[in-house]
N, C-alpha and C positions, 0 to 999 in steps of 0.2 A: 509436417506438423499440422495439427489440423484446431482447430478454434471452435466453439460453440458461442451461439449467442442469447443469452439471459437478459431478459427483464428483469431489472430489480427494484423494488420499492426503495422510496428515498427511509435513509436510515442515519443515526446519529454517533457520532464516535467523542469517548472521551479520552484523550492518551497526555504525552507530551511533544510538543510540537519544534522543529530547526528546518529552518532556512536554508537552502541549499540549491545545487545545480551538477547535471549530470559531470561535466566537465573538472568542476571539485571533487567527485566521487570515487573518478577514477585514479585520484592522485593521494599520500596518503596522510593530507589532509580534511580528508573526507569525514564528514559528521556521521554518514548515515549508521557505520559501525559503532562508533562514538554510541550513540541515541539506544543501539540496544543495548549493551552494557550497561549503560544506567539506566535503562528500562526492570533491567531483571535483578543488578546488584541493591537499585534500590524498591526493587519489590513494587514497582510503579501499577501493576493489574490488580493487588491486593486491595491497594488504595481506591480503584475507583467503585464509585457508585451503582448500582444502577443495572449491573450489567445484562446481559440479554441470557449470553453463554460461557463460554471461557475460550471460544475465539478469538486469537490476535491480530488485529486487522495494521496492516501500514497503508496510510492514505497519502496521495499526493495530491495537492490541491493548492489554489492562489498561483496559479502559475503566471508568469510576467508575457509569457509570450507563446513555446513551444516545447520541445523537448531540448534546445539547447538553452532556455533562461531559467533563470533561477524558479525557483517552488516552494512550498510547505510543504515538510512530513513528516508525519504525524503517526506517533506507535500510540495505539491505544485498544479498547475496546469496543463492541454494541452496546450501545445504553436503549436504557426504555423512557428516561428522562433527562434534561438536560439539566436542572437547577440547581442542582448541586456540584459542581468541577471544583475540585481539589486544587487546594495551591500550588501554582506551578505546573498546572496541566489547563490542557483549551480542550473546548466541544467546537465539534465539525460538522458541517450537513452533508451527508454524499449525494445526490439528486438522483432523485430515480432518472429513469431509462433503460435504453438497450446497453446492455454489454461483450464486446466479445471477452471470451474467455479464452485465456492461454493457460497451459497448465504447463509445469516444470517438470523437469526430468528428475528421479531421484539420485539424490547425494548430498555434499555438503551445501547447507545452506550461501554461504557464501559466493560457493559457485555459481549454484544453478538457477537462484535469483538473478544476478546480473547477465548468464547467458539466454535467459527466459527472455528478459529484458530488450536484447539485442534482435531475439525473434522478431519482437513486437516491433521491433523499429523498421525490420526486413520487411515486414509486413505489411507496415503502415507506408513505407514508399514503394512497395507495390500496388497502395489501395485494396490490399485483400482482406482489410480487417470488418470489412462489413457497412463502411461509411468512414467518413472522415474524423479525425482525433478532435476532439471536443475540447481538450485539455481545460476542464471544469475539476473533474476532479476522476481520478484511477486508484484503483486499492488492490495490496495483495494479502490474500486468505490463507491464514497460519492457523489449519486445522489441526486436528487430532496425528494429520500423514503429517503437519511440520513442528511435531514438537521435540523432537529427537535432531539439533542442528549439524548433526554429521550426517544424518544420512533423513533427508526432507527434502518434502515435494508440497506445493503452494502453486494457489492458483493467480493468475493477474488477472483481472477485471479493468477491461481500458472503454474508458469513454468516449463513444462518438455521436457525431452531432446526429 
């Protein structure tokens, strides 16, 4: 598998936000599924303000410690302003920086998120991700390739210091 590395300007996201940790995830009571379902049953992108594109961004961010403590994340959008967030949703800052990028293999969303996921971790206790995990905040890129949740590919974007 192989990673690129991106500069990204810092950029703002508004979604809905749960509390969570890898270790819940796995089990099935797991939010993260939970969050998209009511992201899309209740029409949550329609609502926000602001937005840049029609990019869906999932951010992980406020993390307590590492990849095994708890985090925020967060389904939302790019906004081009923050003053307006809709009730029941938060605005996020992603911090610029360097990024590597890990892209997914196509298929079910479901899957090939969490075994993307699993790269990054192979990776990162290889130290091949390009510098050490930041755990400030990581986001995955629900383009145009992951709108179709059977068969979609998305990018990860992991922050290091």
């Amino acid at each position: 598998m192989q990673t690129r590395i991106l500069e990204v300007k810092e950029f703002s996201v508004i979604g809905i936000e749960a509390r969570t940790n890898n270790a819940r995830e796995t089990t099935d009571s797991g939010v993260i599924p939970r969050q998209w379902s009511k992201f899309f049953a209740e029409g949550i992108l329609a609502k926000i303000p602001n937005k840049v594109d029609p990019t869906l961004y999932a951010v992980y961010t406020d993390y307590v410690s590492d990849r095994n403590g708890d985090y925020s994340y967060i389904i939302g959008a790019n906004v081009s302003d923050t003053a307006d967030i809709p009730p029941g949703m938060v605005a996020k800052k992603v911090p610029a920086g360097k990024y590597p990028v890990v892209t997914s293999a196509r298929g079910p969303v479901r899957s090939v998120v969490p075994q993307t996921w699993q790269q990054v971790w192979r990776l990162e206790d290889k130290s091949q991700l390009g510098g050490a995990r930041a755990y400030k905040a990581d986001f995955e890129v629900y383009d145009q390739r992951g709108r179709d949740p059977q068969d979609s590919q998305n990018d990860i974007f992991v922050g290091i210091k």
